[in-house]
C-alpha positions, 0 to 999 in steps of 0.5 A: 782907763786912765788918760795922760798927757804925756807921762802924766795922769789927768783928771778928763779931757778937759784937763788934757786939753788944757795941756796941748800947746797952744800952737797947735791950736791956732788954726783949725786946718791943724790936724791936732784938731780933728784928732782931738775933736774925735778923740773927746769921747775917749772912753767909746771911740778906744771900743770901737777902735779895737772891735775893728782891729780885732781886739780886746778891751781889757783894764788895767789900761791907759790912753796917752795924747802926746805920748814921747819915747826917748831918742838915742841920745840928748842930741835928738829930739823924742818921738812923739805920738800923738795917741798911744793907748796900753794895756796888758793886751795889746798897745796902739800908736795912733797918728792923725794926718790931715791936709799934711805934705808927705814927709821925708823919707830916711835916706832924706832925714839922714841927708839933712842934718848931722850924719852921724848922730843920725845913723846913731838914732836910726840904729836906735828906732831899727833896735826898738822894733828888732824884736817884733821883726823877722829881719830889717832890711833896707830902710831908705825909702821908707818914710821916717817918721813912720819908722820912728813911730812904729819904734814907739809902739813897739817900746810897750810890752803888750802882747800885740802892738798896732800902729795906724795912721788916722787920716781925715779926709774933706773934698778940699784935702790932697791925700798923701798915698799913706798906703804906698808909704806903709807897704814900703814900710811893712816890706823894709821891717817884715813885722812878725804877727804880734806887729799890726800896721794899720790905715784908718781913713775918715771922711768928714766935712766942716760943719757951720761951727767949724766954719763960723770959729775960723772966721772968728779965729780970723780977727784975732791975733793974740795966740793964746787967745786963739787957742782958747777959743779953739778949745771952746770949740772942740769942747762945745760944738760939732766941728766936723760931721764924719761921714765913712770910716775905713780900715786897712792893714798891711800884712808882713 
């Protein structure tokens, strides 16, 4: 399996790492950084992940952190995804959520910026996943951001695509309803089989290295500095414990 950052080949996950902007690493409450710690053992955790949705793992493929689809115009900004593995088989677009609000819905997107260049862009992600749908419909409430992720995944030719939201979860967490969210996804996009809309629900707790690399994070103000230390820790030590995993989908 080949692993990339954004379009781009790297030799491990070092090197991948050593590509994630730095802030997303100055505080450990980011999701960046559970999303990360987990995905370090790359190779096993992609197995596990598709024996639980009921799929294959099968070579050539590719794991992509960050991975960016095009917007409709050079006005917009890209999708990014922040893990998306291909191959021939069937294609995943993963997105982690921690300690995140929940965000704004498409008729607030709209609202909030350039009218028209956005109806241009919802033309854009709603023609991406026309064709694993069986007829789009009203799109208002749905959130956009899972709107314009689902699109991404829908840009690779696999003969499955799955989208799922990674949500970790420790006692201080606020969980956002992610289920309402994709069941008024799934009902605004009526996705054919071949579209799979999936929650993965992690609980976890901070671990003493977790917490002793925050207080040290705490006295530094230099953010590139922050972010190495950051790196260290993902790398070198067990930042969380993960407790349960749980599954969901939500059928067209």
């Amino acid at each position: 399996m080949e692993i990339c950052f954004g379009n781009t080949g790297v030799k491990d996950f070092l090197d991948m790492l050593n590509k994630v902007s730095n802030s997303d690493l100055c505080k450990l409450t980011c999701s960046t950084v559970p999303l990360l710690w987990y995905w370090k053992d790359y190779a096993e955790r992609i197995r596990d992940l598709l024996e639980e949705i009921g799929a294959e793992f099968t070579e050539p493929s590719r794991l992509h952190f960050e991975y960016p689809v095009e917007s409709a115009n050079d006005l917009s900004k890209a999708s990014y995804t922040d893990v998306m593995f291909w191959s021939k088989a069937i294609s995943v677009a993963i997105e982690g959520k921690w300690r995140e609000p929940r965000y704004e819905t498409v008729q607030q997107w709209l609202r909030s910026g350039n009218t028209e260049n956005r109806k241009a862009v919802l033309e854009h992600w709603k023609g991406l996943i026309a064709p694993k749908s069986r007829g789009i419909g009203n799109v208002d409430d749905v959130v956009y951001q899972m709107l314009h992720r689902t699109a991404s995944a829908c840009v690779q030719k696999s003969d499955r695509t799955v989208v799922l939201y990674q949500v970790f979860s420790d006692p201080t967490s606020k969980d956002v309803d992610y289920g309402a969210d994709f069941e008024t996804l799934v009902k605004a996009i009526s996705p054919k089989e071949d579209l799979g809309i999936w929650l993965q629900y992690i609980v976890m707790y901070r671990t003493d290295h977790y917490r002793k690399t925050e207080n040290t994070l705490l006295g530094i103000v230099d953010s590139e500095r922050k972010a190495s230390l950051a790196r260290e820790a993902i790398l070198e030590g067990d930042l969380f414990r993960f407790e349960t995993e749980d599954f969901k989908t939500f059928p067209g």
